[in-house]
VMD Tcl script that builds the backbone (N, CA, C; Angstrom):
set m [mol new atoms 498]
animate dup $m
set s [atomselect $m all]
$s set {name element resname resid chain x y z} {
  {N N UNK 1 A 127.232 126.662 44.893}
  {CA C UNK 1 A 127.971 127.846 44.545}
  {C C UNK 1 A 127.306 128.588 43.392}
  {N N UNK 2 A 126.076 128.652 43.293}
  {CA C UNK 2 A 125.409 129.241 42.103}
  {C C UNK 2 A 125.325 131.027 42.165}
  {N N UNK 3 A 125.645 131.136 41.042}
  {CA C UNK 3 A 126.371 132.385 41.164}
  {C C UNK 3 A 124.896 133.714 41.205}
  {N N UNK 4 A 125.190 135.027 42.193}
  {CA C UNK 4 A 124.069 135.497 42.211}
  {C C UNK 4 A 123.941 136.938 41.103}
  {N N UNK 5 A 124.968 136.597 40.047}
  {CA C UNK 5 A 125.302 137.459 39.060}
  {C C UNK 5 A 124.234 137.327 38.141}
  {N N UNK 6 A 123.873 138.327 37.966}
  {CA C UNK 6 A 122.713 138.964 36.285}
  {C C UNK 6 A 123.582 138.076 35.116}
  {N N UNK 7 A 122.828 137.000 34.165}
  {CA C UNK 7 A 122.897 136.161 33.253}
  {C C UNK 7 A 123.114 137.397 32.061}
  {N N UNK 8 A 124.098 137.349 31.183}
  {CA C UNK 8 A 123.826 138.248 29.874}
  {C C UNK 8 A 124.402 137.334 28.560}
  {N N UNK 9 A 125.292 135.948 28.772}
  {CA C UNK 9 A 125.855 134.847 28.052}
  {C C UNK 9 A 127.055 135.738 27.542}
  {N N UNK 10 A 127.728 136.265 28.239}
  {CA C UNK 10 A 129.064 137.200 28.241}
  {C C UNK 10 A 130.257 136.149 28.603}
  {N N UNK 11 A 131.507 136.834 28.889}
  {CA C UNK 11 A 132.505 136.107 29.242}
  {C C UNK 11 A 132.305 136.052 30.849}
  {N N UNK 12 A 131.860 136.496 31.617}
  {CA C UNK 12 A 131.745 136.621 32.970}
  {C C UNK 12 A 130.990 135.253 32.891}
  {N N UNK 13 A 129.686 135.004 32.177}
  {CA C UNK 13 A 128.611 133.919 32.494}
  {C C UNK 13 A 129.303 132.836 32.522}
  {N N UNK 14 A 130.344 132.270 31.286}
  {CA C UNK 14 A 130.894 131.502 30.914}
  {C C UNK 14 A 132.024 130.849 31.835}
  {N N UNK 15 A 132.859 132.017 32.419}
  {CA C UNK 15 A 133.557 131.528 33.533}
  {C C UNK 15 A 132.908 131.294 34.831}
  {N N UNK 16 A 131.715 132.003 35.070}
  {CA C UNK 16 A 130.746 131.433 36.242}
  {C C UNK 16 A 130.368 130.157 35.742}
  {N N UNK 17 A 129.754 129.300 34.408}
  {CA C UNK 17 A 129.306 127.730 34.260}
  {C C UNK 17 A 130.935 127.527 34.632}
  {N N UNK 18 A 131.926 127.599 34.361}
  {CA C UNK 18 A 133.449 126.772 34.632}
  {C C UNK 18 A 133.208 126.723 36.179}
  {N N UNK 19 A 133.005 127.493 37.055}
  {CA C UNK 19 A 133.266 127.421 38.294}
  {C C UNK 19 A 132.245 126.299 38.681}
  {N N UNK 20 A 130.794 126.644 38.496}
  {CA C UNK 20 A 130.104 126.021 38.806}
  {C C UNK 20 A 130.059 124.467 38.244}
  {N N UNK 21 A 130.483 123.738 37.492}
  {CA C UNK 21 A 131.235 122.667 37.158}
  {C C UNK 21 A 132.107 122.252 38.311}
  {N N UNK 22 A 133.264 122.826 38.129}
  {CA C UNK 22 A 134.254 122.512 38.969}
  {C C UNK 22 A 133.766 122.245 40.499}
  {N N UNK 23 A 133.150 123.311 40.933}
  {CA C UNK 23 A 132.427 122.380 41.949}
  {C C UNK 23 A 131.564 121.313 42.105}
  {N N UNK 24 A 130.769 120.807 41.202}
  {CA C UNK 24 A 130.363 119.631 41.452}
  {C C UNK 24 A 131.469 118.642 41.143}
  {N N UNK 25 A 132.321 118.508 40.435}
  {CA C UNK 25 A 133.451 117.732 40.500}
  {C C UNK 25 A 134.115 117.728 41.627}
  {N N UNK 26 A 134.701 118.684 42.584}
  {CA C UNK 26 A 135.185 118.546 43.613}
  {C C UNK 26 A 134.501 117.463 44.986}
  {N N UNK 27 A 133.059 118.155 44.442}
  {CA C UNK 27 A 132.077 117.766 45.852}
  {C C UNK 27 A 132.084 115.907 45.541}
  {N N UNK 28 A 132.200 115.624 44.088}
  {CA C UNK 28 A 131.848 114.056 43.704}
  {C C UNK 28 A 132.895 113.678 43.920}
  {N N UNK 29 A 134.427 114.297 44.006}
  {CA C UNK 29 A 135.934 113.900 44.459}
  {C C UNK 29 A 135.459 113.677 46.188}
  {N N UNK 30 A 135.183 114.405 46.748}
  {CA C UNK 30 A 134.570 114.141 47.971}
  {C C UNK 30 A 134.102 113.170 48.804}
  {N N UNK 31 A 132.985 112.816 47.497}
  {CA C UNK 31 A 131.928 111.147 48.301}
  {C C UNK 31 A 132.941 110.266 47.924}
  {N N UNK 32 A 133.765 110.365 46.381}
  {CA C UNK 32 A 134.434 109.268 46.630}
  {C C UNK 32 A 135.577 108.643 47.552}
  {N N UNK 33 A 136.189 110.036 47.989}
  {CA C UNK 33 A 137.142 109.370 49.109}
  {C C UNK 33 A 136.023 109.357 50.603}
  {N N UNK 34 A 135.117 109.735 50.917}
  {CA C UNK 34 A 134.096 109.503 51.916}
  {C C UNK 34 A 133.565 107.755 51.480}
  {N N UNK 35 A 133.615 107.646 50.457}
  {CA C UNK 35 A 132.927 106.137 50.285}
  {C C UNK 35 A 134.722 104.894 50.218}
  {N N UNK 36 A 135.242 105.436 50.403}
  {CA C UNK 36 A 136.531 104.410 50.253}
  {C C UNK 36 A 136.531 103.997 48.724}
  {N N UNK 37 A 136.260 104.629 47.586}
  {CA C UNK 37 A 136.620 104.635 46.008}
  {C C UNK 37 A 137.734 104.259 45.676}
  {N N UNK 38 A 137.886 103.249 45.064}
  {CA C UNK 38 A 139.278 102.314 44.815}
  {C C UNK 38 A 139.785 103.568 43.636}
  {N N UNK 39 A 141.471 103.231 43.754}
  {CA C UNK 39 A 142.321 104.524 43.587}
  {C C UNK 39 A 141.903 105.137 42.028}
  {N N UNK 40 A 141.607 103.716 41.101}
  {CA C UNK 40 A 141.634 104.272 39.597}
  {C C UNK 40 A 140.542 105.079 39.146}
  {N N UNK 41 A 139.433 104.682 40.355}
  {CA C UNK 41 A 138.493 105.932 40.102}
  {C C UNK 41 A 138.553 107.563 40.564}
  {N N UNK 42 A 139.275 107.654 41.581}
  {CA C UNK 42 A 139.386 108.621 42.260}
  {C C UNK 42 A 140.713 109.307 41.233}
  {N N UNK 43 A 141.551 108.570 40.856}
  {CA C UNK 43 A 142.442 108.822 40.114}
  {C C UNK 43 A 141.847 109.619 38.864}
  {N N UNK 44 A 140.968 108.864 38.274}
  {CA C UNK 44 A 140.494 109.193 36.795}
  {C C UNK 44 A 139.449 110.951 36.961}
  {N N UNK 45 A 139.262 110.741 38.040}
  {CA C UNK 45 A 137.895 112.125 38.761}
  {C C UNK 45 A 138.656 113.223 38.703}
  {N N UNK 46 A 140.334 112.969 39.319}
  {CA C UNK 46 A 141.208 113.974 39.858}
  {C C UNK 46 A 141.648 114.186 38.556}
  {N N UNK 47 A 142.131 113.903 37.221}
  {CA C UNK 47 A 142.899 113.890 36.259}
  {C C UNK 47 A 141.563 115.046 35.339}
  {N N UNK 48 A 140.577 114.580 35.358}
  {CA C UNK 48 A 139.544 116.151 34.765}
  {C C UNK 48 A 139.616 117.050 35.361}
  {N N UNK 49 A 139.591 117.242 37.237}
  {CA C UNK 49 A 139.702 118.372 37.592}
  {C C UNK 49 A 140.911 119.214 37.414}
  {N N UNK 50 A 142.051 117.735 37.749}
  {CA C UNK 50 A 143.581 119.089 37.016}
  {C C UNK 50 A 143.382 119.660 35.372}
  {N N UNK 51 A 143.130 118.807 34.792}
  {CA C UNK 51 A 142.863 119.391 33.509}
  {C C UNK 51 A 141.514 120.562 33.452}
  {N N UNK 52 A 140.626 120.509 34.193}
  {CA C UNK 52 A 139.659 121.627 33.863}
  {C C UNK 52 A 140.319 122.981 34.724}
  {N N UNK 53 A 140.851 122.021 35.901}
  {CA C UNK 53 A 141.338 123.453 36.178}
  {C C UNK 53 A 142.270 124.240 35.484}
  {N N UNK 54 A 143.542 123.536 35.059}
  {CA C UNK 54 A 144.772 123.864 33.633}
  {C C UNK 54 A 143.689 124.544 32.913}
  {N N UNK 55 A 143.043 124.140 32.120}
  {CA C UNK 55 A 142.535 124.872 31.014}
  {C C UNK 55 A 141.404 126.127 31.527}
  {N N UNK 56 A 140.956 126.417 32.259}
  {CA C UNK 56 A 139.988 127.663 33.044}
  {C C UNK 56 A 141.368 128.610 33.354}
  {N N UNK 57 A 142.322 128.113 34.604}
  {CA C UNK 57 A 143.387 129.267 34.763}
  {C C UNK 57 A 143.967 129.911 33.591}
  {N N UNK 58 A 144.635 128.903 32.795}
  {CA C UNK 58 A 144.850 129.525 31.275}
  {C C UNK 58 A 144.336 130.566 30.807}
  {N N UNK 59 A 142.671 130.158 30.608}
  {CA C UNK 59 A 141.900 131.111 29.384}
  {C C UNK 59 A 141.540 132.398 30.013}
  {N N UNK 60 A 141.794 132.527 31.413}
  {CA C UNK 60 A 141.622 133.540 32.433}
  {C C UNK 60 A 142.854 134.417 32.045}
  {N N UNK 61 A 143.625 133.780 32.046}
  {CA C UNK 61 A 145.352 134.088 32.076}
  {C C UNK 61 A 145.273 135.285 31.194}
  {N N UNK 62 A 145.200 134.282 29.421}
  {CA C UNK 62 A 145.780 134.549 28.492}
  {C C UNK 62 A 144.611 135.449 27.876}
  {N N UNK 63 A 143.363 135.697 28.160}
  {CA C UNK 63 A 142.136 136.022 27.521}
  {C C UNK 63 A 141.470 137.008 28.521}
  {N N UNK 64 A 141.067 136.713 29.482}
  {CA C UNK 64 A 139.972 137.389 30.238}
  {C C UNK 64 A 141.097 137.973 31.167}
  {N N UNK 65 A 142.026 138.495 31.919}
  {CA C UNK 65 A 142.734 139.112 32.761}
  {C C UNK 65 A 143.114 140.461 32.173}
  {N N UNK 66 A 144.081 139.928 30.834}
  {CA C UNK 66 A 144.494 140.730 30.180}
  {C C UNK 66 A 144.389 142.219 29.723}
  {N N UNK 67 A 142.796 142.138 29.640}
  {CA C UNK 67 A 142.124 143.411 29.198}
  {C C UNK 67 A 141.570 144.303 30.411}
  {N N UNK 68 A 141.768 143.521 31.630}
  {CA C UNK 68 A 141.522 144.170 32.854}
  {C C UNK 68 A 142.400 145.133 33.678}
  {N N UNK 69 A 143.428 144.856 32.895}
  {CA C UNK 69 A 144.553 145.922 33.771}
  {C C UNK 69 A 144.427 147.343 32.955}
  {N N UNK 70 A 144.068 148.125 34.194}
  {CA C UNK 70 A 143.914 148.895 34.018}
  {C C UNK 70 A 142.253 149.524 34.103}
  {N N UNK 71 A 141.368 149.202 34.034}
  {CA C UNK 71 A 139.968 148.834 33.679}
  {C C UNK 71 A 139.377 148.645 35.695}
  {N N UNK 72 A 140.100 147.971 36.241}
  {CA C UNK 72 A 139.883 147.115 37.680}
  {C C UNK 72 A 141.236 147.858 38.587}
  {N N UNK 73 A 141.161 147.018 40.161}
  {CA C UNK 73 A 142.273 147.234 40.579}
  {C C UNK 73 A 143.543 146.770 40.747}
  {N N UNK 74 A 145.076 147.213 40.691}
  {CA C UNK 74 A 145.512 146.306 40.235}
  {C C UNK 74 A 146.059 145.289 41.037}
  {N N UNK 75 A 145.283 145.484 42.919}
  {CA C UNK 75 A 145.409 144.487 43.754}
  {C C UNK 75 A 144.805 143.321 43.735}
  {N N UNK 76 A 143.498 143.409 43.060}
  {CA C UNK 76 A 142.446 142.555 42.746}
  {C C UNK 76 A 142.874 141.679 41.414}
  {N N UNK 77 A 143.671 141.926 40.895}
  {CA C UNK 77 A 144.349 141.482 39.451}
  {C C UNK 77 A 145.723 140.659 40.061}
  {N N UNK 78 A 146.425 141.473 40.880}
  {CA C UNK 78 A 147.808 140.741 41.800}
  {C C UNK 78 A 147.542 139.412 41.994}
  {N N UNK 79 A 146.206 139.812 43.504}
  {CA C UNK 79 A 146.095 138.638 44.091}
  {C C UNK 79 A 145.490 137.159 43.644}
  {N N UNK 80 A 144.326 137.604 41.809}
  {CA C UNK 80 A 144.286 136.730 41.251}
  {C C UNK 80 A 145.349 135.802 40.766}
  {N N UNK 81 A 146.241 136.353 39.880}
  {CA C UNK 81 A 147.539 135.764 39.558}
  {C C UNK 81 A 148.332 135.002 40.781}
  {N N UNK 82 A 148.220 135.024 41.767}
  {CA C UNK 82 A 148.828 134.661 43.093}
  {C C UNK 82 A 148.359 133.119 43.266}
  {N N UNK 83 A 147.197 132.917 43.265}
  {CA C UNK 83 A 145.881 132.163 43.446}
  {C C UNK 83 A 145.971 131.150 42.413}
  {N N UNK 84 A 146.289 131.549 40.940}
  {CA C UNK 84 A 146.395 130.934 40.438}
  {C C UNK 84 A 147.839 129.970 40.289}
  {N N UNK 85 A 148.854 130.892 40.624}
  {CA C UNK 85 A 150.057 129.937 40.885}
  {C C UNK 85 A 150.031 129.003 41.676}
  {N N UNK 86 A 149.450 129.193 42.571}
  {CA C UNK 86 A 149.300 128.015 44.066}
  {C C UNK 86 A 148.805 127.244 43.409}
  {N N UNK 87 A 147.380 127.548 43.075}
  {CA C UNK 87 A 146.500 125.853 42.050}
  {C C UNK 87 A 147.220 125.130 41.094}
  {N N UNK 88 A 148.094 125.619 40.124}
  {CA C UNK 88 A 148.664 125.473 39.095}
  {C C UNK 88 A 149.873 124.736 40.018}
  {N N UNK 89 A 150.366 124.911 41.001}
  {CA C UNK 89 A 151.263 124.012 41.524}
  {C C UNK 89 A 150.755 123.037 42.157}
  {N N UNK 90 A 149.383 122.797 42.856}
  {CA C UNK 90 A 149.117 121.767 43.273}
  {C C UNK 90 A 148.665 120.544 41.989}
  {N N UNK 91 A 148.027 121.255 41.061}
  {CA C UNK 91 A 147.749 120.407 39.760}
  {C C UNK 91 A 149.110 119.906 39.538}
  {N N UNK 92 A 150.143 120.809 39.316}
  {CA C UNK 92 A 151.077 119.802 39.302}
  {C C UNK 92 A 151.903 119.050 39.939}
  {N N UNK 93 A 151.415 118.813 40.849}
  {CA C UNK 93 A 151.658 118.237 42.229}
  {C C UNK 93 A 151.124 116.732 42.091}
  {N N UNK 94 A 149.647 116.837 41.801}
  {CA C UNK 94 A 148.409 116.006 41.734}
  {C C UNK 94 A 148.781 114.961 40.647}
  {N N UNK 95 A 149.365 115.528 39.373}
  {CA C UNK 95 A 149.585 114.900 38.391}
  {C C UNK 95 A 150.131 114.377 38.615}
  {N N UNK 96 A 151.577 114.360 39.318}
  {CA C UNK 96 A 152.888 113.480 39.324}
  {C C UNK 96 A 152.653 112.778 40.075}
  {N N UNK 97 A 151.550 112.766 40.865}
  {CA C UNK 97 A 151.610 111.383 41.954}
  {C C UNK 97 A 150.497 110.278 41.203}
  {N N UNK 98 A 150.123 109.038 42.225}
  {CA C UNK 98 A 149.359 107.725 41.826}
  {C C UNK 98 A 148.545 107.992 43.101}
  {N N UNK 99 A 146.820 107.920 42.666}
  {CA C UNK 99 A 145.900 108.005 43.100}
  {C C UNK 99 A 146.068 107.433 45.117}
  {N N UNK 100 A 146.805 106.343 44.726}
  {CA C UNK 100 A 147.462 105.529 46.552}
  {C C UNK 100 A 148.695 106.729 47.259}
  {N N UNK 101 A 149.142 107.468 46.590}
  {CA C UNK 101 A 150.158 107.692 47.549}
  {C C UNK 101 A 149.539 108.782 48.487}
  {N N UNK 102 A 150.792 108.699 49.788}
  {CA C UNK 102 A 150.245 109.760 50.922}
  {C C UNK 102 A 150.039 110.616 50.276}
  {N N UNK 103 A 148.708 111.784 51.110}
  {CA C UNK 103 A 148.371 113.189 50.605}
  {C C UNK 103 A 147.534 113.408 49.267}
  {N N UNK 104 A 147.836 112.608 48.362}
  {CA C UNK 104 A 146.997 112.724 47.071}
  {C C UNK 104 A 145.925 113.260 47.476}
  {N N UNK 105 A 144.991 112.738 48.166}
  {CA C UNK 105 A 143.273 112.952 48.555}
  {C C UNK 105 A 143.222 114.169 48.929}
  {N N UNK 106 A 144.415 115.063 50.764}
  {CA C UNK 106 A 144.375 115.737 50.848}
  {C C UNK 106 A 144.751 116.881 49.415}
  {N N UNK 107 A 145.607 116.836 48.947}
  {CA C UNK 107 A 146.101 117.720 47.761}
  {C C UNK 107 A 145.087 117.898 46.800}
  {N N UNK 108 A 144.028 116.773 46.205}
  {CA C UNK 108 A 142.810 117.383 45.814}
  {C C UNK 108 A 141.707 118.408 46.455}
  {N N UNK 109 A 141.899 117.891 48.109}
  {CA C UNK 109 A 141.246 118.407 48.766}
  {C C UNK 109 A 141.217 120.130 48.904}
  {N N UNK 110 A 142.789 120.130 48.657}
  {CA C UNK 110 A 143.205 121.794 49.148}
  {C C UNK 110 A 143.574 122.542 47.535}
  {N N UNK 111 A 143.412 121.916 46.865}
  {CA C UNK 111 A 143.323 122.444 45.424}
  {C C UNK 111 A 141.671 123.246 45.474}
  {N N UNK 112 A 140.630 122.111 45.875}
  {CA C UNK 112 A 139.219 122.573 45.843}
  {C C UNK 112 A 139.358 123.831 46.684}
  {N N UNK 113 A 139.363 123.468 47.739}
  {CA C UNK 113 A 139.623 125.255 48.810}
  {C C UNK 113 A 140.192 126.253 47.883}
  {N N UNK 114 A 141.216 126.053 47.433}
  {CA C UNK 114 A 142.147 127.193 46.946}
  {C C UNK 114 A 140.882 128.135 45.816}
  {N N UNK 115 A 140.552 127.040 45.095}
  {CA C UNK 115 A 139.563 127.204 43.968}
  {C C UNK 115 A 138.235 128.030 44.624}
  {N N UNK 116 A 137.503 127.137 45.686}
  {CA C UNK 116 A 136.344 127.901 46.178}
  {C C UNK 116 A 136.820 129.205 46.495}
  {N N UNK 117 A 137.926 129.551 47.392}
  {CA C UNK 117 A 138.220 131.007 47.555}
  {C C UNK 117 A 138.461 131.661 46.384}
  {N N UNK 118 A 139.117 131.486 45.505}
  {CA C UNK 118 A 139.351 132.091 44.136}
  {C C UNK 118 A 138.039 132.489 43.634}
  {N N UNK 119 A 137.280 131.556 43.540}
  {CA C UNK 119 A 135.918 131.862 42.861}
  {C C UNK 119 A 135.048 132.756 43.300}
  {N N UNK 120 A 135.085 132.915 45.089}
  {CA C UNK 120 A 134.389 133.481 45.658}
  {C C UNK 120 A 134.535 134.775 45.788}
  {N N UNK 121 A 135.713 135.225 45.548}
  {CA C UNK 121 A 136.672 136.383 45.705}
  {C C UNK 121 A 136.258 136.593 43.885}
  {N N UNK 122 A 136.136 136.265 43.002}
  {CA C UNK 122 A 135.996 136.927 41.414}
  {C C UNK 122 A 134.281 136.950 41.530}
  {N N UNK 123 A 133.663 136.159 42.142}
  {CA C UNK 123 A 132.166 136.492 42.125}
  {C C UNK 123 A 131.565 138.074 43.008}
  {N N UNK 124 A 131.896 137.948 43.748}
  {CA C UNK 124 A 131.613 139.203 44.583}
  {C C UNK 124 A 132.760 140.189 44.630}
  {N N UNK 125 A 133.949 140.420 44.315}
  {CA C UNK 125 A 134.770 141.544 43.894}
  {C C UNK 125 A 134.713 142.053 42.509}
  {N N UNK 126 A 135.558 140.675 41.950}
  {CA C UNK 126 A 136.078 140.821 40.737}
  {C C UNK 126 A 135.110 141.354 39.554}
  {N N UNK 127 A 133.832 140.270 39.507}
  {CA C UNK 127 A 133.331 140.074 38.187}
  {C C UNK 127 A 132.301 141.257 38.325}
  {N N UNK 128 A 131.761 141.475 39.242}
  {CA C UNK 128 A 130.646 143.044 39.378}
  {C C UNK 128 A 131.599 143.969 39.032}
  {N N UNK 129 A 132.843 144.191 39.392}
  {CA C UNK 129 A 133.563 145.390 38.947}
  {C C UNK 129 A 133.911 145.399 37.336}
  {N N UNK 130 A 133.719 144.321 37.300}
  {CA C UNK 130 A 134.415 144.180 35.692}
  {C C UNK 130 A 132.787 144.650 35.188}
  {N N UNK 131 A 131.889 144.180 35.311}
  {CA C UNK 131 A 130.581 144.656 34.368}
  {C C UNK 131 A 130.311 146.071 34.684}
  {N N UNK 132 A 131.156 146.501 35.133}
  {CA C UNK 132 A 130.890 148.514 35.187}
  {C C UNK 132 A 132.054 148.743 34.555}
  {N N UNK 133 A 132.505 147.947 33.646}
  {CA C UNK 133 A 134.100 149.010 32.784}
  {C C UNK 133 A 133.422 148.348 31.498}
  {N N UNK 134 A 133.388 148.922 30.629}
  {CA C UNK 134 A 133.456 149.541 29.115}
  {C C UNK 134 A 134.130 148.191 28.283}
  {N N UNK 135 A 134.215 147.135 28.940}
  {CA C UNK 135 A 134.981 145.797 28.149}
  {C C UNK 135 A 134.099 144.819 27.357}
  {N N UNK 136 A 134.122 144.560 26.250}
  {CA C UNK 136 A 132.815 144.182 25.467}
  {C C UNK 136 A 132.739 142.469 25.945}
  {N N UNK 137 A 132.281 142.227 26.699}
  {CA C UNK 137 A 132.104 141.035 27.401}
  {C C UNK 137 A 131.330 139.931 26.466}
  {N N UNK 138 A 130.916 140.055 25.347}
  {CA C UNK 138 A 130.015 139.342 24.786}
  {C C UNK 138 A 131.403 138.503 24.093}
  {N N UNK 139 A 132.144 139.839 23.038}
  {CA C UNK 139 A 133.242 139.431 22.341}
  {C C UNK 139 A 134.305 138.502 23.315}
  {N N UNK 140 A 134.476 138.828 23.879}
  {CA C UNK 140 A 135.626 138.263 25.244}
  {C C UNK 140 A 134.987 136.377 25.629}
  {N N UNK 141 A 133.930 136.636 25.491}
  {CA C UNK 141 A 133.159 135.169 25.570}
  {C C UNK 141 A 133.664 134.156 24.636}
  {N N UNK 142 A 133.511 134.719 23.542}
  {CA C UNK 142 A 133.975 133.794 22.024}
  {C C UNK 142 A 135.299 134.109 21.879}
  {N N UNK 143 A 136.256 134.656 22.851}
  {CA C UNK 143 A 137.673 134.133 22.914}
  {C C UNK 143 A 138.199 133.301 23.469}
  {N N UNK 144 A 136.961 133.791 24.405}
  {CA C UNK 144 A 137.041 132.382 26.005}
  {C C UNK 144 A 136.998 130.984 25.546}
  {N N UNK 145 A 135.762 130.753 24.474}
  {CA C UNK 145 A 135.227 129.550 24.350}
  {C C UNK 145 A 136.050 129.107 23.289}
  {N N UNK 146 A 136.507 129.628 22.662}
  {CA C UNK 146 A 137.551 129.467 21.156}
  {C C UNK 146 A 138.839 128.658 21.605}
  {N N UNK 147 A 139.696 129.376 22.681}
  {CA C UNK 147 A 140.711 129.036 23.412}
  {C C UNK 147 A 140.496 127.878 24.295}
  {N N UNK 148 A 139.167 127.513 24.899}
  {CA C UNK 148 A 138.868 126.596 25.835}
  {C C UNK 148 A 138.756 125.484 25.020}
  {N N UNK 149 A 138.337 125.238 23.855}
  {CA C UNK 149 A 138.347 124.887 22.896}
  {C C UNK 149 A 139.297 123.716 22.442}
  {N N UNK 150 A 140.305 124.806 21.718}
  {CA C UNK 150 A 141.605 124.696 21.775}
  {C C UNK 150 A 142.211 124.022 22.719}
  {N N UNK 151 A 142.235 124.424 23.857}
  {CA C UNK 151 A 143.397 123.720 24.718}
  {C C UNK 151 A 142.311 122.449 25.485}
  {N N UNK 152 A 141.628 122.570 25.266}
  {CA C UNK 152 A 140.488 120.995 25.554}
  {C C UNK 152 A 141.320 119.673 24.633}
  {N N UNK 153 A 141.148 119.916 23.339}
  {CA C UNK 153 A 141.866 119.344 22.010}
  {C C UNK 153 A 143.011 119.274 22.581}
  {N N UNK 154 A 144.176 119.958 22.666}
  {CA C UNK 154 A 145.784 119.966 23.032}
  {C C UNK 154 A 145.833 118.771 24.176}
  {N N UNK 155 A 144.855 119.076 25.383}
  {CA C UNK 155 A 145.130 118.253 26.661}
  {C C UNK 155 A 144.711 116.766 26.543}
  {N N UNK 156 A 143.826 116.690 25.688}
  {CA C UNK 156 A 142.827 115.744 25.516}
  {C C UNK 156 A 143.736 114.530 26.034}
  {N N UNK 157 A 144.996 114.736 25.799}
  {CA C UNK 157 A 145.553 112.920 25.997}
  {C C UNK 157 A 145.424 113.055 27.629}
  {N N UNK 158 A 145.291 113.754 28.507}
  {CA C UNK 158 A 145.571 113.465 29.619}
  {C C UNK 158 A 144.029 112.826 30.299}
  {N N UNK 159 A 143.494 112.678 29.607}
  {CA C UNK 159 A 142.188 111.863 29.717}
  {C C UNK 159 A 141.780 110.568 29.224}
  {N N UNK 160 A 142.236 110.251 28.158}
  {CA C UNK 160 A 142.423 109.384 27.636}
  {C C UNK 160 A 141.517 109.360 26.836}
  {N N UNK 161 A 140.890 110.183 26.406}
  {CA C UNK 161 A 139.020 110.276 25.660}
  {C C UNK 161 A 139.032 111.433 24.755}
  {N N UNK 162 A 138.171 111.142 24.022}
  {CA C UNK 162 A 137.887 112.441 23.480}
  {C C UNK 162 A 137.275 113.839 24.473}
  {N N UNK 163 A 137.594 114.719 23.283}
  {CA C UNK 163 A 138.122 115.987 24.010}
  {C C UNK 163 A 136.614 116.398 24.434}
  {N N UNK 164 A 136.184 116.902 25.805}
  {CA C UNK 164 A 134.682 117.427 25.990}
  {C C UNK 164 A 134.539 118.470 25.228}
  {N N UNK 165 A 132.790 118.938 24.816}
  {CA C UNK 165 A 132.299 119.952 24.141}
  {C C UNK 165 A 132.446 121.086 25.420}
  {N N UNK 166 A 133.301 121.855 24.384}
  {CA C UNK 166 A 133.355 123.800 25.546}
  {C C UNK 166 A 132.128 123.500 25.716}
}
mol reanalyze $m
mol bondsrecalc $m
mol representation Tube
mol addrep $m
């Protein structure tokens, strides 16, 4: 999923490395239920992706959306927010169950879909339209990463580890 967007280390770049992450996590959620991965691993794989995903929808939310209304269209802004409720319910879907019960695997499975379309739909709509409006994308970066930050630290217990470097 490598993104075919012009590099400038803006807020656009930054949420393109989040995506591109998230998919190799999905694809390694993948081999492990393809390899029969006993539950606490598959468990422990799925518990970063709800959390990376929690914390990416967020900083989108609360940081990078925000300044777009108005700037973009506001169907393209709708149907993001839409997209993100669905994921945000399967994460919490994902959470409340134990790595063994029915569906878990599928429910990671269709979290990833939800995500690849999301991504694919802000790479080729969203994020080219946004680099033709007047939004200082550099600044918007170091809100991104400030907040990602932040709520990395806040979530951290749901990992059981220290908090990863934004």
């Amino acid at each position: 999923m490598p993104s075919n967007l012009p590099k400038k280390n803006d807020a656009i770049d930054l949420l393109v490395a989040d995506h591109e992450a998230a998919d190799k996590l999905f694809r390694k959620y993948k081999k492990l239920v393809e390899a029969d991965a006993p539950a606490p691993d598959r468990a422990a794989l799925a518990e970063k992706i709800c959390l990376d995903v929690k914390v990416h929808l967020q900083i989108e939310e609360e940081i990078f959306y925000p300044p777009l209304k108005g700037k973009i269209e506001d169907d393209m802004l709708d149907e993001a927010y839409v997209e993100h409720n669905g994921a945000k319910d399967l994460v919490k879907q994902i959470t409340a169950m134990d790595a063994d019960d029915e569906l878990f695997d599928a429910k990671v499975h269709v979290l990833g879909e939800y995500i690849k379309h999301h991504v694919e739909e802000e790479h080729s709509d969203m994020f080219p339209t946004v680099r033709k409006t007047d939004l200082d994308l550099k600044a918007l970066r170091l809100e991104l990463e400030s907040r990602k930050e932040e709520l990395l630290e806040e979530y951290a217990y749901l990992l059981k580890t220290e908090p990863a470097a934004a």
